[in-house]
N, CA, C and O atoms as a printed pandas DataFrame, in Angstrom:
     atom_number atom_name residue_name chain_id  residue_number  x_coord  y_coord  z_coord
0              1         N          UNK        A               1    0.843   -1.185    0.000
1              2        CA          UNK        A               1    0.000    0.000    0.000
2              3         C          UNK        A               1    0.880    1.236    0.000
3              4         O          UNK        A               1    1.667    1.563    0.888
4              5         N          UNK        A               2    0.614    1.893   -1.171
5              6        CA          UNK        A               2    1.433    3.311   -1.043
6              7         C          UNK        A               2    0.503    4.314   -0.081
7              8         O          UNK        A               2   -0.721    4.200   -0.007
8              9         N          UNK        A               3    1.207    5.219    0.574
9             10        CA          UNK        A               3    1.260    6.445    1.330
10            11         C          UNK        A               3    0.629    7.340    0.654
11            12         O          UNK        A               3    1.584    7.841    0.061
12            13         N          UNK        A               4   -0.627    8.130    0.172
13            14        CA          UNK        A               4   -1.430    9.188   -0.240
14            15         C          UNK        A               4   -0.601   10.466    0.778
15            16         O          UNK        A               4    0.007   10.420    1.848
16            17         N          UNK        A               5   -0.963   11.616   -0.231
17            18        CA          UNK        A               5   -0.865   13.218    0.822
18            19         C          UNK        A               5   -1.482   12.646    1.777
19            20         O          UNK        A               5   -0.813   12.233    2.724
20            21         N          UNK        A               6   -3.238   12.439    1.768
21            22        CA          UNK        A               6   -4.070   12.557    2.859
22            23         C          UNK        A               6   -3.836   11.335    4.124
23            24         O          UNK        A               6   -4.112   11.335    5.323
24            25         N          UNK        A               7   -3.145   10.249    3.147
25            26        CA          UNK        A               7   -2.352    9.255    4.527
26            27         C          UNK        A               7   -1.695   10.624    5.551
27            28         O          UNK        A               7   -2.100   11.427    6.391
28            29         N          UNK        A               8   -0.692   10.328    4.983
29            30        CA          UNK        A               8    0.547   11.703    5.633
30            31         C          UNK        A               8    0.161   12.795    5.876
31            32         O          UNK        A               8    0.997   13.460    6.488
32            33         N          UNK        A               9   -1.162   13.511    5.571
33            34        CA          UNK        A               9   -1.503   14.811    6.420
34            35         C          UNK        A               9   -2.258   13.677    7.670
35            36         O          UNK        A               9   -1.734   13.887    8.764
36            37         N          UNK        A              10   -3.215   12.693    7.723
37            38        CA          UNK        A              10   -3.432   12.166    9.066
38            39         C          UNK        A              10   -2.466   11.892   10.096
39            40         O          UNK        A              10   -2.394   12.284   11.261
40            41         N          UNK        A              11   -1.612   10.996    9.285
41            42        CA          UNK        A              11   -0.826   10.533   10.311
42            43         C          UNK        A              11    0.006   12.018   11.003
43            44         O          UNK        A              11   -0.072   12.055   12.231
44            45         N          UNK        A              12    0.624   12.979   10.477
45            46        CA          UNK        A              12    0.693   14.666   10.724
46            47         C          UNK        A              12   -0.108   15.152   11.690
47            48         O          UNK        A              12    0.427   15.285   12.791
48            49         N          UNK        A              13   -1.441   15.507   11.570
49            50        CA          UNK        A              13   -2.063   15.630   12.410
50            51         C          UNK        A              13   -2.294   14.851   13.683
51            52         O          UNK        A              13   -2.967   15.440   14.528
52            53         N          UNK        A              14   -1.946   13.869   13.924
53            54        CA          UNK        A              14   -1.986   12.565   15.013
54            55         C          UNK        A              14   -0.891   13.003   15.902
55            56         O          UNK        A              14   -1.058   13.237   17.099
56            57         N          UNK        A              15    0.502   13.130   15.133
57            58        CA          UNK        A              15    1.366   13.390   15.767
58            59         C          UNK        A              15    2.025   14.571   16.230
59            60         O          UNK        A              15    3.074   14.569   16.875
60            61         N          UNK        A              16    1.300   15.696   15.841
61            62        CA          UNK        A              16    1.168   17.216   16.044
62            63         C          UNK        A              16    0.409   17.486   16.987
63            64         O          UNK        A              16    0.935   18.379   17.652
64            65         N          UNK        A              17   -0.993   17.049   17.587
65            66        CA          UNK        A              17   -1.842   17.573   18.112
66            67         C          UNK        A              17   -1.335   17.770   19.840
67            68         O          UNK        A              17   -1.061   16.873   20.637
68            69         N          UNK        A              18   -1.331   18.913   20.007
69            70        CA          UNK        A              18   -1.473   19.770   21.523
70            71         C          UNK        A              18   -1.525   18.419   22.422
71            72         O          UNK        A              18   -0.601   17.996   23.117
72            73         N          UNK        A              19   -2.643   17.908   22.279
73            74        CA          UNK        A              19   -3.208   17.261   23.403
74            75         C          UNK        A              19   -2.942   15.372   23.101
75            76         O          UNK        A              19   -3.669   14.422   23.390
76            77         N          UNK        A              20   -1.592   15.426   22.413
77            78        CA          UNK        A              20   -0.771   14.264   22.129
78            79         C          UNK        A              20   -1.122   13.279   23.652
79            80         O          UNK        A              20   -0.464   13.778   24.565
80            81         N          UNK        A              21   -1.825   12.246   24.078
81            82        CA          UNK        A              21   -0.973   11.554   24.662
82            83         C          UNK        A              21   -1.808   10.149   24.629
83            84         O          UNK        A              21   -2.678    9.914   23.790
84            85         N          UNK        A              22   -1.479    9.401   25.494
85            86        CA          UNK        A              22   -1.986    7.734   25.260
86            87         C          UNK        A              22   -1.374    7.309   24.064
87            88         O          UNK        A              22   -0.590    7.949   23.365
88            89         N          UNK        A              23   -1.896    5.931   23.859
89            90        CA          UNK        A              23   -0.992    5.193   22.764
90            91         C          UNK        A              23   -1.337    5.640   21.378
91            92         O          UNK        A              23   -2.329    5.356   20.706
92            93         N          UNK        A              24   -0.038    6.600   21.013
93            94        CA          UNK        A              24   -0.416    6.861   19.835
94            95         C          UNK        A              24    0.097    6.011   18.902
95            96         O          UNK        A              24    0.220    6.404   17.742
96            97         N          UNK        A              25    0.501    4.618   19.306
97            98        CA          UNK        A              25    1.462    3.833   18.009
98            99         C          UNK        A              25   -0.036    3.154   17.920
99           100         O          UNK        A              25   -0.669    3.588   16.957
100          101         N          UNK        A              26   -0.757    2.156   18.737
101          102        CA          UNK        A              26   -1.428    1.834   18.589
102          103         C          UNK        A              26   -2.844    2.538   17.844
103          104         O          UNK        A              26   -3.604    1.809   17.207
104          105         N          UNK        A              27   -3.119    4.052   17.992
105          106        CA          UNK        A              27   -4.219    4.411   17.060
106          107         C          UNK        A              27   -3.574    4.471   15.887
107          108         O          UNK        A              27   -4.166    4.125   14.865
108          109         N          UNK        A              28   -2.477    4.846   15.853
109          110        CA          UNK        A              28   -1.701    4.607   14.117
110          111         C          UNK        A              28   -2.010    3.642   13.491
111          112         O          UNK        A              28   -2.110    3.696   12.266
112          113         N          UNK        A              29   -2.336    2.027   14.499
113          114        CA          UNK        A              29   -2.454    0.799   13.526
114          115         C          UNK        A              29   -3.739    0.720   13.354
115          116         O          UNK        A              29   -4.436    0.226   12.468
116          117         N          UNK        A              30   -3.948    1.249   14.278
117          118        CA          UNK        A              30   -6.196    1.131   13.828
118          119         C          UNK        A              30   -6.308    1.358   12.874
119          120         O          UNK        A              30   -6.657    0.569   11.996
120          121         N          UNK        A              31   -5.898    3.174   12.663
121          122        CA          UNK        A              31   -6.327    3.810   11.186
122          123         C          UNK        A              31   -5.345    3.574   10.081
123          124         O          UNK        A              31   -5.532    4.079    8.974
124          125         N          UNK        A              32   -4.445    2.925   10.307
125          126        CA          UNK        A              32   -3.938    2.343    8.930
126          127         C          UNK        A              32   -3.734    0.800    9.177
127          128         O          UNK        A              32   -2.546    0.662    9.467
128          129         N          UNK        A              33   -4.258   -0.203    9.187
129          130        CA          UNK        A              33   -4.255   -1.775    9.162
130          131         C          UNK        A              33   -3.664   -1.977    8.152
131          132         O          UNK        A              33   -3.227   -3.075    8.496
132          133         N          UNK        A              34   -3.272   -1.842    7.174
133          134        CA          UNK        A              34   -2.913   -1.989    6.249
134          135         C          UNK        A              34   -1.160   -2.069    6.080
135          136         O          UNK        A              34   -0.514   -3.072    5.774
136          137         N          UNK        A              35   -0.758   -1.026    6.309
137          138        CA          UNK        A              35    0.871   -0.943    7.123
138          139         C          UNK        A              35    1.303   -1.630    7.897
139          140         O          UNK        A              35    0.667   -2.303    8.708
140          141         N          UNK        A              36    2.378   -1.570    7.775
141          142        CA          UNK        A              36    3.186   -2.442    8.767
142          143         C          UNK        A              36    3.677   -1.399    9.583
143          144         O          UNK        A              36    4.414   -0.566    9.054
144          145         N          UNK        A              37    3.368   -1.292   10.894
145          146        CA          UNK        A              37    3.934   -0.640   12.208
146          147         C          UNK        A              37    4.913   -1.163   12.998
147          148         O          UNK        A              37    4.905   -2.298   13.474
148          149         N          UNK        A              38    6.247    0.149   13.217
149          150        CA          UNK        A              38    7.446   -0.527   14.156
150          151         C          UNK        A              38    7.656    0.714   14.964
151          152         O          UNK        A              38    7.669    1.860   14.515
152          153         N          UNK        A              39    7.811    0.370   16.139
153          154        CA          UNK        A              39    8.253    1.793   17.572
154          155         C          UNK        A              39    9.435    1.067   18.087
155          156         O          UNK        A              39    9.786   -0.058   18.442
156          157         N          UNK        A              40    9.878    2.294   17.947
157          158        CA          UNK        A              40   11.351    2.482   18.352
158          159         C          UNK        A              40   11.960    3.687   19.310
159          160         O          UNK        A              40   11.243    4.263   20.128
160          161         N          UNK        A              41   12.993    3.924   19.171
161          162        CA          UNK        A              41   13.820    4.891   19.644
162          163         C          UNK        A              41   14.150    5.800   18.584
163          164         O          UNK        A              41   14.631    5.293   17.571
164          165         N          UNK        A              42   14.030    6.704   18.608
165          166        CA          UNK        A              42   14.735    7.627   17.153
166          167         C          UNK        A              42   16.736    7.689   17.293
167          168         O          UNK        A              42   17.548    8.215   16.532
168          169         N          UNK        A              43   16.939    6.955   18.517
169          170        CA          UNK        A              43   18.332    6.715   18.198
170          171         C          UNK        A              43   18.900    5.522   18.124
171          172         O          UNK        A              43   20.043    5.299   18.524
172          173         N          UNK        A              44   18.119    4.646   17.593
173          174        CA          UNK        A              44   18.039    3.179   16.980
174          175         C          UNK        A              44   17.995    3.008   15.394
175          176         O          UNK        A              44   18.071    1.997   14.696
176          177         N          UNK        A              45   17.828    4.502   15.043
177          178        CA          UNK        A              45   17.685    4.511   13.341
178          179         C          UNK        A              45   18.343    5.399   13.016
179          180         O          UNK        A              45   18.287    6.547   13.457
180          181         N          UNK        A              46   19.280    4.840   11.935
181          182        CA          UNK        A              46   20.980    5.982   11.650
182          183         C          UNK        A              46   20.375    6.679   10.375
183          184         O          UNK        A              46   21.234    7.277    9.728
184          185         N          UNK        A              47   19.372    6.731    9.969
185          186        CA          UNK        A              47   18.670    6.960    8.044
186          187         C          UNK        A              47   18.635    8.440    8.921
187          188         O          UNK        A              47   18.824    8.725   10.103
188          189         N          UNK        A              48   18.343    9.102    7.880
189          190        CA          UNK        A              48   17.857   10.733    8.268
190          191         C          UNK        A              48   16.477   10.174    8.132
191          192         O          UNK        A              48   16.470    9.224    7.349
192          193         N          UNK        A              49   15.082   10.508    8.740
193          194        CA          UNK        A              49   14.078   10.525    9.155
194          195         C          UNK        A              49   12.670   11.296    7.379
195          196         O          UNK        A              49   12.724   12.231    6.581
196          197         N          UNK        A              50   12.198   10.737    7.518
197          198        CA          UNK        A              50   11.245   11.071    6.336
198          199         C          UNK        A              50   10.753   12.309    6.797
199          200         O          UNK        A              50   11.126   13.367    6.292
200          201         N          UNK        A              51    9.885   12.246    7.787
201          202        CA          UNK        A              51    9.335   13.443    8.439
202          203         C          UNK        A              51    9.961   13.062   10.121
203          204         O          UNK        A              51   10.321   12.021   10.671
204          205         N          UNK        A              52    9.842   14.709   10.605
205          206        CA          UNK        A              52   10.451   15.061   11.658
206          207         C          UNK        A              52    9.079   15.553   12.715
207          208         O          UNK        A              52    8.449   16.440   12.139
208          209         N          UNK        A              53    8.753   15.367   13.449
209          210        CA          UNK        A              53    7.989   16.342   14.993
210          211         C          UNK        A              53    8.412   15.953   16.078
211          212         O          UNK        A              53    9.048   14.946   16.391
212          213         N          UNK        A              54    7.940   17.001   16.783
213          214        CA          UNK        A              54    8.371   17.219   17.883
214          215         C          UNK        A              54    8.751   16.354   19.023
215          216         O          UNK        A              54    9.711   16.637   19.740
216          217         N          UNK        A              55    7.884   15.120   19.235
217          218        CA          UNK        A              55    8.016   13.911   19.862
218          219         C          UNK        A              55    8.740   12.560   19.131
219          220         O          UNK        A              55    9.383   11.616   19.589
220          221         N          UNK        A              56    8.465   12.806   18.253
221          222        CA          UNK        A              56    8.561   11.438   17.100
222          223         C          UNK        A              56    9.177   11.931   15.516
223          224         O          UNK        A              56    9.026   13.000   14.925
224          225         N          UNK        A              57    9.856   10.790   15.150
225          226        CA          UNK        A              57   10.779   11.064   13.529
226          227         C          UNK        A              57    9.948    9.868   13.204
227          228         O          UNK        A              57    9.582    8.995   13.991
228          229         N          UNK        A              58    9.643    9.980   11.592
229          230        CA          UNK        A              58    8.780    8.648   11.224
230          231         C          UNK        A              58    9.880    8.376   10.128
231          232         O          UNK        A              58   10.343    9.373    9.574
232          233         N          UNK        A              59   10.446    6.878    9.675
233          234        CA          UNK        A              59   11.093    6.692    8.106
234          235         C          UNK        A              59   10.044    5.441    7.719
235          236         O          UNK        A              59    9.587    4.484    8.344
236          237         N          UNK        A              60    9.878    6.062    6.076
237          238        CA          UNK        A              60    9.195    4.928    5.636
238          239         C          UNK        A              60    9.986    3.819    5.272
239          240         O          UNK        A              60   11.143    3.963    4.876
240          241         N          UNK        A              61    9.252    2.360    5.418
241          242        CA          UNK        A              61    9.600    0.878    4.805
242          243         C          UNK        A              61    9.102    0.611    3.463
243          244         O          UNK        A              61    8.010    0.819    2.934
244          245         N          UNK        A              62   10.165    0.106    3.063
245          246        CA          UNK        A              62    9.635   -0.852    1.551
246          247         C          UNK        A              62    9.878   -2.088    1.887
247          248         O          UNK        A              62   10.981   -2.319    2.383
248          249         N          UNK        A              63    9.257   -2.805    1.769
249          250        CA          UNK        A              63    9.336   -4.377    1.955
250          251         C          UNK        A              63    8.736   -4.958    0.510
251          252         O          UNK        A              63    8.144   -6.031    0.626
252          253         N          UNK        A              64    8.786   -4.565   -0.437
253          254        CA          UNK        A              64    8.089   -4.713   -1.633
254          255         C          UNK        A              64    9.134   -5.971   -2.370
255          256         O          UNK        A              64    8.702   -6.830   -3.139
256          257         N          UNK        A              65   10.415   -5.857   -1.985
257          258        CA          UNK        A              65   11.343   -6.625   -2.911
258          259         C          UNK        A              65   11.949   -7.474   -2.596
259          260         O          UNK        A              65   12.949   -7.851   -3.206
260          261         N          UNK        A              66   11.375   -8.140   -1.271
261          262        CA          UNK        A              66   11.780   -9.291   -0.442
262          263         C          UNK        A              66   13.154   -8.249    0.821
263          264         O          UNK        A              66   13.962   -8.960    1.420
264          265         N          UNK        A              67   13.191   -7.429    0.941
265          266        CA          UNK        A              67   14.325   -7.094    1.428
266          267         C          UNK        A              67   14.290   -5.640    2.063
267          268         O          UNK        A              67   14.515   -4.633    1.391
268          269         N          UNK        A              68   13.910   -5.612    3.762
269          270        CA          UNK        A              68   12.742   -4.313    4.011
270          271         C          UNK        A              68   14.335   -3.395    4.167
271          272         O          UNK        A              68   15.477   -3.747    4.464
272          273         N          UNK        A              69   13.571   -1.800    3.720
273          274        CA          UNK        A              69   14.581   -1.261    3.559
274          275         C          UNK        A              69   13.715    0.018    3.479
275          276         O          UNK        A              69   12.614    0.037    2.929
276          277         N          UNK        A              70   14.378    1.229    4.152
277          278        CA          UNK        A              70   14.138    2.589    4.070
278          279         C          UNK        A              70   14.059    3.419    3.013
279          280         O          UNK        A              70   15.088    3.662    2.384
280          281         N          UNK        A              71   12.852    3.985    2.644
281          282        CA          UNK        A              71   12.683    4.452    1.436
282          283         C          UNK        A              71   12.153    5.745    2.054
283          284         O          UNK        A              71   11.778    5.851    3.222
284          285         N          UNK        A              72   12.170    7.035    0.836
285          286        CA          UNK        A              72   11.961    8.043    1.260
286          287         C          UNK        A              72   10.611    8.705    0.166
287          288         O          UNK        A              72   10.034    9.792    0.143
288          289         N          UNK        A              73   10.515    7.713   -0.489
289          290        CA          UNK        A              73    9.263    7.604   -1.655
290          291         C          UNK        A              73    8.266    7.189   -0.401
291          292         O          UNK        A              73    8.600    6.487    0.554
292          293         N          UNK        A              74    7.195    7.678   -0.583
293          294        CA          UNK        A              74    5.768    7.381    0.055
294          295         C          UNK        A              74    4.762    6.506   -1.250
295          296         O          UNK        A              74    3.633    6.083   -1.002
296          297         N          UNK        A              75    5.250    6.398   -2.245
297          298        CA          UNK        A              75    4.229    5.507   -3.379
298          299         C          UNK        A              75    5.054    3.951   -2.955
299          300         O          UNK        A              75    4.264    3.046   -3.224
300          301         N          UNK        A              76    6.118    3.492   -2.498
301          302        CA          UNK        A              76    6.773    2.417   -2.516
302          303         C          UNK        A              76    6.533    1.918   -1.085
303          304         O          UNK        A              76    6.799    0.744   -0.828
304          305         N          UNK        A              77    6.024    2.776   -0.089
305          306        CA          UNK        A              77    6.111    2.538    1.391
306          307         C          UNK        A              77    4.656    1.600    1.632
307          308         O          UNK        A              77    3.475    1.873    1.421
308          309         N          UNK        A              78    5.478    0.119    2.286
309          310        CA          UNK        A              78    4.735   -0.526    2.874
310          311         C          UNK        A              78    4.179   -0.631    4.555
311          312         O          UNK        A              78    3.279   -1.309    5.050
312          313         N          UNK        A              79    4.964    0.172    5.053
313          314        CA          UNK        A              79    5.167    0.469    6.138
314          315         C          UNK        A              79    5.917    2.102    6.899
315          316         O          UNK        A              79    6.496    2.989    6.273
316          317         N          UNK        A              80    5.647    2.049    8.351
317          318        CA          UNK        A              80    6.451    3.165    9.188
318          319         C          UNK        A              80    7.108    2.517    9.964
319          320         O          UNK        A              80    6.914    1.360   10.337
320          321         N          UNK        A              81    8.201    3.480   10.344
321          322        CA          UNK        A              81    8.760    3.034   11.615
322          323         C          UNK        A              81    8.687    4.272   12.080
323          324         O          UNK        A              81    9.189    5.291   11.604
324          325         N          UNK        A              82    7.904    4.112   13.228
325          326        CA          UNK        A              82    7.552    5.153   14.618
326          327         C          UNK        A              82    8.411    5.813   15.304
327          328         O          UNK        A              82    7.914    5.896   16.427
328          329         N          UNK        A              83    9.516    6.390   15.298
329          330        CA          UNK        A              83   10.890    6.719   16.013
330          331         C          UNK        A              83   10.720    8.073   17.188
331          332         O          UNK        A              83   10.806    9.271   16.918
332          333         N          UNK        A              84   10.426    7.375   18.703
333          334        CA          UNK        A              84   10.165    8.366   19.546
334          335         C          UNK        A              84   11.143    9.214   19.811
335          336         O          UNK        A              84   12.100    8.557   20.221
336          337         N          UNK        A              85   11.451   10.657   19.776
337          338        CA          UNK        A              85   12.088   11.374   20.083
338          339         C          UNK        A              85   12.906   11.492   21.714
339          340         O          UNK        A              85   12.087   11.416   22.629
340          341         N          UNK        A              86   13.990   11.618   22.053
341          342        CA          UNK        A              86   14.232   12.457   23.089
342          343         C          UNK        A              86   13.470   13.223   23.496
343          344         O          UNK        A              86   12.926   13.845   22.584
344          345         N          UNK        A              87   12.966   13.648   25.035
345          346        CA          UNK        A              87   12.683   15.103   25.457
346          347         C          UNK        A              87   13.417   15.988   25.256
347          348         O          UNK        A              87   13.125   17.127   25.621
């Protein structure tokens, strides 16, 4: 499943909002079932980050070619990896 704008303005808005808290990896998988979801540390992943906020760096996955790997295309992304920020 490729990544739409309107994927990536939701998932944006999810992870922007003021009143951020509870499990936000888990409403990520609700509203996208489709993806493959991974949470991490954002200093567990050496890639520069697809998108950046304030709590969290997200890089997209391709797993499309037998061989999952960081892509920065959103039409090839089968997946996120969730990368929680430092305070």
């Amino acid at each position: 499943m490729a990544l739409s704008e309107n994927d990536l303005s939701e998932i944006e808005k999810l992870l922007t909002a003021e009143d951020l808290q509870g499990p936000v990896f888990g409403e990520l998988r609700r509203r996208f079932p489709t993806l493959s979801w991974t949470q991490c540390d954002a200093s567990d992943v050496t890639e520069d980050p697809f998108r950046t906020y304030s709590k969290f760096d997200i890089h997209l996955l391709d797993t499309a070619d037998h061989c999952a790997h960081i892509t920065s295309d959103p039409g090839r992304a089968t997946g996120v990896i969730l990368a929680r920020r430092s305070a």
